[in-house]
C-alpha angles and dihedrals in degrees: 000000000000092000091063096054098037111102093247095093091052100052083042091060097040096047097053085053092056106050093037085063099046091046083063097064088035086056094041093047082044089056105046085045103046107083113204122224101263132197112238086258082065084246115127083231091239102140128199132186094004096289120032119099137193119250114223086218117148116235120290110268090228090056096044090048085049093055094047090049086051093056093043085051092054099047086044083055095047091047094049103034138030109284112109105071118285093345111120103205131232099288091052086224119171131174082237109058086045089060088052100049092052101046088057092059094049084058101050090049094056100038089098088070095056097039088083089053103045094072094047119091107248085249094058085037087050087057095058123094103201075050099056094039086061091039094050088047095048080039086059093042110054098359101052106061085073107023106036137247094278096047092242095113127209132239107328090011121096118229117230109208091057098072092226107142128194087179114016126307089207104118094250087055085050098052086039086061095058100036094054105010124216139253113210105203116189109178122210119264116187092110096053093044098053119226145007088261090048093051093048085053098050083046087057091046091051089061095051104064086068092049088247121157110289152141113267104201080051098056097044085051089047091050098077093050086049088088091083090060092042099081076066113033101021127233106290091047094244095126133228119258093194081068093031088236118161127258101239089191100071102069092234111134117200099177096027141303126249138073083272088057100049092041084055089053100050090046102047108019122214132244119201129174128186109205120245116259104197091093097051109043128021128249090265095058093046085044083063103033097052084059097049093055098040085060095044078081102045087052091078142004106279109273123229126252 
């Protein structure tokens, strides 16, 4: 991987541009120079088809002016703009900042839309229809990689209808959550916990505080090893939103369900991070969007995992 984000394929590129375009004024002075053995009719005395010979002519001047106008063209291009290598060029122009600059200005333009919005609680945002068009379709477009199109998730994504929270479902957590993003860190365990059998029993106990399907001589054997989650998830399991850490009573799974899946978690831990979104949209839009997605769970009942 080093090899690709050393500087040598940047001077390699540049360099063959470079001499490739040097070698196309060489060729072209070369060309205007060499003189070609010539008949005394000024043919090259190559024949083809019986009767057609090869003038000895030099290149057009209007070709050979076009070509040096190509290759003044192409050194003008290097100097001003990125091309040879990591130089930057005089006008210091990137894609990027291009992007960017664009970007801005779509913004601005659409700044208007949102001003309405700005001023209104996300209850009474979530309540308006042209507000929830723009927030489905920014949803779409940065949310939905990761939590589906309908907003459900998958395995290691929350789901969003269900208002289950791992940090706060209130509308400024919410918008907390976007603008900064979060970082769930679950350590492993085992070693707090004691042995496989241990961690098998905590795993049962787990379950039991949703009323899943365990074993309960298990679970009573796993309460007492429980302490070492509780500094996370409490006592009772119910988790703690200030750590983000998940309510094991609800019989909502975000990494799996079954004793398998639990004892994997304790072993191994789990570490999840959802990206911060305050680079890529404006407050407005996150404004929007957190209302949109508070409402996606007051639509319907939580749903079951």
């Amino acid at each position: 991987m080093s090899d690709f984000t050393s500087n040598f394929w940047s001077i390699y590129v540049a360099g063959i541009t470079i001499v490739s375009i040097l070698a196309c004024g060489l060729l072209l002075w070369f060309s205007g120079k060499a003189k070609a053995m010539t008949a005394s009719d000024n043919t090259t005395g190559h024949v083809w088809d019986g009767d057609l010979r090869e003038m000895n002519n030099p290149l057009p001047r209007w070709w050979v002016w076009l070509f040096i106008i190509t290759i003044i063209f192409a050194l003008a291009y290097l100097a001003m703009y990125p091309g040879a290598g990591t130089f930057k060029g005089q006008l210091g122009w990137s894609s990027r900042g291009q992007h960017e600059a664009e970007l801005a200005k779509g913004n601005k333009d659409v700044e208007p839309i949102y001003a309405k919005f700005n001023a209104m609680k996300p209850e009474d945002v979530a309540k308006d229809p042209q507000a929830m068009a723009i927030g489905e379709r920014l949803f779409m477009n940065n949310c939905a990689q990761c939590h589906g199109s309908d907003a459900r998730g998958s395995k290691g994504f929350p789901n969003l209808t269900d208002g289950d929270w791992l940090h706060g479902g209130e509308p400024d957590k919410i918008l907390e959550t976007i603008t900064k993003g979060r970082i769930g860190n679950m350590p492993p365990m085992a070693a707090a916990v004691g042995t496989p059998d241990d961690v098998r029993n905590v795993a049962h106990y787990v379950l039991s505080l949703s009323n899943s399907p365990h074993d309960s001589l298990k679970a009573a054997l796993g309460k007492a090893k429980f302490g070492a989650c509780a500094a996370c998830h409490g006592m009772d399991g119910k988790g703690n939103q200030a750590l983000g850490s998940a309510n094991l009573t609800d019989d909502i799974w975000l990494h799996g369900w079954g004793e398998n899946a639990i004892v994997a978690m304790i072993n191994n831990g789990k570490v999840n991070q959802m990206p911060a979104q305050a680079d890529k949209l404006t407050e407005s839009q996150i404004h929007v969007l957190a209302s949109y997605v508070w409402g996606l769970s007051k639509k319907a009942p939580a749903a079951a995992k």
